[in-house]
N, C-alpha and C positions, 0 to 999 in steps of 0.2 A: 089559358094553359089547361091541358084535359090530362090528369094521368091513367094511363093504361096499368091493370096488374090485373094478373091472374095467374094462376099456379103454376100453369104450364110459362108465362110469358116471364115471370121470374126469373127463369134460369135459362131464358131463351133471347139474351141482351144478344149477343153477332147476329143472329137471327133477326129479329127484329129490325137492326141497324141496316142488314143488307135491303130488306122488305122496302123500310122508311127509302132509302136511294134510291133504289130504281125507279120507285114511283114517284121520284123526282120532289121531292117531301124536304128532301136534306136529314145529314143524319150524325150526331157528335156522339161517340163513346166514351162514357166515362169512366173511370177507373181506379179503387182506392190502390194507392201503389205503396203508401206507407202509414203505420199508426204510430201512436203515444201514446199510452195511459190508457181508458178508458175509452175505445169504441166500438160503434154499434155494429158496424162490418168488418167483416174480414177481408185481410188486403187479396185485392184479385175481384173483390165486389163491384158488380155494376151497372150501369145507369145507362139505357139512351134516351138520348132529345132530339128532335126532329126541328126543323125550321118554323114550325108554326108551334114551337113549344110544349108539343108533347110530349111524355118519357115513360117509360117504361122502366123494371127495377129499381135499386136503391142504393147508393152510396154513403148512406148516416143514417137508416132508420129513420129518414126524416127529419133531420137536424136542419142539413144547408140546401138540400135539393132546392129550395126555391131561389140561391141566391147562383147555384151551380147551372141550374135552366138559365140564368142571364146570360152568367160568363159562357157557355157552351154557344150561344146565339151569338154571341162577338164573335167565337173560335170561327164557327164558321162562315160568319161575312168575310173575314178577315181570312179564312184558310190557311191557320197556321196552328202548330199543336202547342198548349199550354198549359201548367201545370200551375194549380191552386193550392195552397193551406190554408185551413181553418182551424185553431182554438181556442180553448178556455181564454186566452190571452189578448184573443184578436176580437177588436169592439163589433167587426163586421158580423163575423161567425156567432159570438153572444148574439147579439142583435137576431138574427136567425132562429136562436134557439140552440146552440152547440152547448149546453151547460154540463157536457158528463165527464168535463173534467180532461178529456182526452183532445189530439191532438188528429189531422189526418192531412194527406196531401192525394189530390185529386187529379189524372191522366185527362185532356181533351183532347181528343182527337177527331176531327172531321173524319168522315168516308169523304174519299174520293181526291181531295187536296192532299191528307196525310195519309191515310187508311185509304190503300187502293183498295176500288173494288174488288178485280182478280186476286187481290190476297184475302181478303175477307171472305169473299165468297168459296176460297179453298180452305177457311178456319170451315165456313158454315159446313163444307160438305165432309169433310176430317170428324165434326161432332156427329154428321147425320151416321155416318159410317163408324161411330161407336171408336175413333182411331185416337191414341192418345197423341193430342198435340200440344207444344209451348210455343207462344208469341213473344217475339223479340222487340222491343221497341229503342232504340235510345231517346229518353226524355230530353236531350238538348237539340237534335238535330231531326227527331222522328225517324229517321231511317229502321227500317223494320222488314221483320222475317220471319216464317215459319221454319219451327225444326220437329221432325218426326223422334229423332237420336240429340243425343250429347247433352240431354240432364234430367238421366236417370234418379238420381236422389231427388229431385226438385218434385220427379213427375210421382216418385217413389212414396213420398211423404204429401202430395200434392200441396204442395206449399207455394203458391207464387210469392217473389220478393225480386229486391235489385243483386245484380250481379256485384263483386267486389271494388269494381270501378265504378259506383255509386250512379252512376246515370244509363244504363241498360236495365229495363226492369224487363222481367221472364214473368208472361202470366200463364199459371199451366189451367189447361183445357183438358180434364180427365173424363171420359165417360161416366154417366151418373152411376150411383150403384144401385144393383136390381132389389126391389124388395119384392118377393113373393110372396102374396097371401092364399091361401088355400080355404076354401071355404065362404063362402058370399052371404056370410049372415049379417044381420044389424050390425055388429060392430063392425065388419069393413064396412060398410058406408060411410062410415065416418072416418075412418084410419086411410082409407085408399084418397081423399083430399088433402087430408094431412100429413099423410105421406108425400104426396106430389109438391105440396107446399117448403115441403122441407127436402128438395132436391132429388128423391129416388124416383128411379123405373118401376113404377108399380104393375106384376101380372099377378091379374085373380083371376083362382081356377075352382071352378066348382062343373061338373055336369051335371048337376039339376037345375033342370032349366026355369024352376020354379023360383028358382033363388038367385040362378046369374042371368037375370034380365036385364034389355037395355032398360027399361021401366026403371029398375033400381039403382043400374050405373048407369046412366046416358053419357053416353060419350067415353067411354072406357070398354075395351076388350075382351070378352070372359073368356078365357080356355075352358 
């Protein structure tokens, strides 16, 4: 099992998932849909695994991901979406390392079985295009949808959770927010990682060119 992480790959889970499919990899998105108590993610957080047990993101901060990379390999032999809990309570989850007292309940879903591609691939191109969108899923049946409208508070407060009939969860997909730093001295080099790390659009702008080089950002943009 290899995991992948990187700043940019963090927050780039639909992304990744669609990648993993096409190249015929197989691809299970994971998803905290609800908490208790004490955890490390916030609900809407998540994870993918690939057929050959790679993943990408995080569903626990590292608590159960190794026992979630199992069950996501079953989902997708098996081609059918599944929903996990693990905590404090459950010998499995201990066993793991879940000890922070809190509780969570985990989305599987296959690409392609559950998660059609054509709809994944119109989540990925909705985030490339900055568009806010929510994923409909029902956790009993999988049937699922993208809505552009109709839950404004949801996308308003970007809060994903279950709808009031306990088995539809709304994950919202907001554009990141921009952080602009002005200036390309020693301290962004270190804030413009740590920014990315922590979910923002980072643009730094400096024109001196002595200072916004690719040399000292590589791989980052200087206006």
């Amino acid at each position: 099992m290899t995991e992948i992480n990187s700043a940019k790959q963090i927050e780039a889970i639909p992304e990744q998932a669609l990648a993993w499919h096409r190249e015929g990899r197989g691809a299970v998105l994971a998803t905290v849909v609800q908490t208790w108590g004490s955890a490390p993610r916030r609900i809407g957080g998540q994870m993918v695994i690939s057929g050959q047990g790679d993943m990408a993101g995080s569903v626990s901060g590292g608590c159960v991901e190794g026992a979630v990379v199992l069950e996501a390999l079953e989902a997708l032999s098996a081609g059918e979406i599944k929903v996990l809990e693990y905590g404090i309570s459950d010998g499995d989850a201990f066993a793991v390392g879940l000890a922070c007292g809190g509780t969570i309940r985990v989305l599987l879903e296959p690409v392609g079985a559950v998660l059609s591609e054509p709809l994944l691939a119109e989540l990925v191109a909705a985030r490339a295009a900055r568009q806010p969108m929510a994923y409909c899923v029902n956790c009993e049946t999988g049937a699922n949808a993208l809505h552009a409208h109709g839950y404004d508070e949801r996308m308003r407060l970007d809060r994903s959770g279950f709808e009031p009939d306990g088995v539809t969860f709304v994950s919202v997909h907001n554009p990141k927010l921009r952080l602009i730093i002005v200036g390309a001295v020693h301290i962004a080099q270190a804030l413009v990682p740590m920014a990315e790390l922590a979910g923002f659009d980072v643009y730094l702008i400096d024109p001196r060119g002595s200072f916004g080089s690719i040399e000292r950002f590589p791989n980052h943009q200087i206006i």
